[in-house]
N, C-alpha and C positions, 0 to 999 in steps of 0.2 A: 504494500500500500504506500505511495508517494507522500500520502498526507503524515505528518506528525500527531498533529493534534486541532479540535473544532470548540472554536468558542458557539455557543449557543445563550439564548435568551428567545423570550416570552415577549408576544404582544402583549395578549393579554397578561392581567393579573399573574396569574396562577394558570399554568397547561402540561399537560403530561403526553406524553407521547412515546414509545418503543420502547416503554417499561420503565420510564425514570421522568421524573417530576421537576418544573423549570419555574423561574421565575422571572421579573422586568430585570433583572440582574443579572449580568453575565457568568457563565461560567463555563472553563476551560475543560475537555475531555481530551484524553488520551483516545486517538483513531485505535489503537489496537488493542483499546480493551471493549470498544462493541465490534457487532457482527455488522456484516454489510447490510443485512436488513435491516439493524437498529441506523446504521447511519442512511441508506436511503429514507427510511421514515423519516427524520431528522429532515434530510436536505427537501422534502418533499412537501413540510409542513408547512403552509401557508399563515400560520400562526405562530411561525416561529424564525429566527432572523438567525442562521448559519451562517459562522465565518470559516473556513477553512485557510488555517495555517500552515503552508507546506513549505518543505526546502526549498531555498534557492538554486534557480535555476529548472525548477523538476516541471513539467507539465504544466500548465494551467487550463481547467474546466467549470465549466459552471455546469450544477444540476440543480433543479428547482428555480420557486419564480423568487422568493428569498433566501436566497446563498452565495454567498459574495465569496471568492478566491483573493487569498490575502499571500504575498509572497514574506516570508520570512527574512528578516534581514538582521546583521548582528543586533541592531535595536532595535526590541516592537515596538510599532511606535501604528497608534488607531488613525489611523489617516483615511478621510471619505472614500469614496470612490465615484463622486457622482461630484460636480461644480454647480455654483450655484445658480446659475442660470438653465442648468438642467433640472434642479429642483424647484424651480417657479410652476412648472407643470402641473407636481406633484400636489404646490399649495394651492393650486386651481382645483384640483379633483376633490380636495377632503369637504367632507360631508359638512359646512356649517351648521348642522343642526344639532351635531353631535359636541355637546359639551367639554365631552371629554379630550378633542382634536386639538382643544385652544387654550390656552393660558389666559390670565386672568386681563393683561392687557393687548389680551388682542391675537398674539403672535399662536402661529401653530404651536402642537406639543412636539417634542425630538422627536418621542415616541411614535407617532401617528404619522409623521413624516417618515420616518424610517421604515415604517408598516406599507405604508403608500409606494416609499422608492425601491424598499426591498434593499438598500444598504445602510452601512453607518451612518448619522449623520453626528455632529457637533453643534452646539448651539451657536457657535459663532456663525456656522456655515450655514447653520437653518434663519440668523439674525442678517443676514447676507443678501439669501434668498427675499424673505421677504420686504426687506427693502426694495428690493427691483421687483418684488411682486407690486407692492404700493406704488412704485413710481409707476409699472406700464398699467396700472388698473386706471390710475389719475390722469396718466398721457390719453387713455383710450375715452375717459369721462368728456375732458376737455375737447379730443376730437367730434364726440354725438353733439358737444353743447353746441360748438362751432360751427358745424351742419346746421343744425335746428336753428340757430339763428338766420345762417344765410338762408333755410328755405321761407321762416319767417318776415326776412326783410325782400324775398323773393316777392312772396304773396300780398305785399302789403303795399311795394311801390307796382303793381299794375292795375289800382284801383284808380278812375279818372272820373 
């Protein structure tokens, strides 16, 4: 097996999955102490954010729609995998009705975001994202208001 070892964590709360119980906190597994069916299950689980940490240099794959390939390097170091202009998409799709996606001012949760992009994220890079989410939602405002005016000032000087 290429892999050393997979960090795993939980969208939700509390999820269990291929006989072992997870949490919103991460934690590291040794590859060769599951079976490949515990680790398919793992990489398969849409409810669950798989990192795979393998040697360098060795292959890289992605399986599942949440499981990010992370190359090993003498220092681990959590670094996204996604910019943050890729993740403005992300902050367009989450559900605003769901309380739980957003913090108390406003901004998405990591969490929800991470659910959504299917990798790491950071809050600085989720504080990033949403920034240029604000600015193109406000660019896109001011464009309708722009329009709506000129078809306004259209319709109002062909009265005689």
């Amino acid at each position: 097996m290429s892999q050393k070892k997979l960090r795993v964590r939980s969208i939700p709360r509390h999820f269990r999955r291929a006989g072992l119980s997870f949490s919103q906190t991460e934690v590291t597994l040794n590859a060769k102490d599951l079976s490949e069916e515990q680790i398919i299950a793992l990489n398969s689980e849409p409810n669950l954010v798989v990192t795979k940490v393998i040697e360098k240099g060795a292959p890289l794959f992605l399986v599942g729609q949440n499981t990010v390939v992370q190359q090993q390097s003498d220092s681990e170091t959590d670094t996204p995998d996604i910019s943050a202009a890729d993740l403005v998409e992300h902050i367009a799709l989450l559900n605003i009705d769901i309380a739980g996606n957003w913090t108390g001012d406003g901004k998405p949760q990591v969490k929800a975001l991470e659910g959504a992009a299917g990798v790491y994220v950071t809050a600085a890079l989720r504080d990033e994202a949403f920034d240029l989410y604000v600015a193109q939602q406000a660019e896109l405002l001011d464009q309708n208001t722009d329009s709506s005016n000129e078809s306004k000032d259209d319709n109002s000087g062909s009265e005689s």
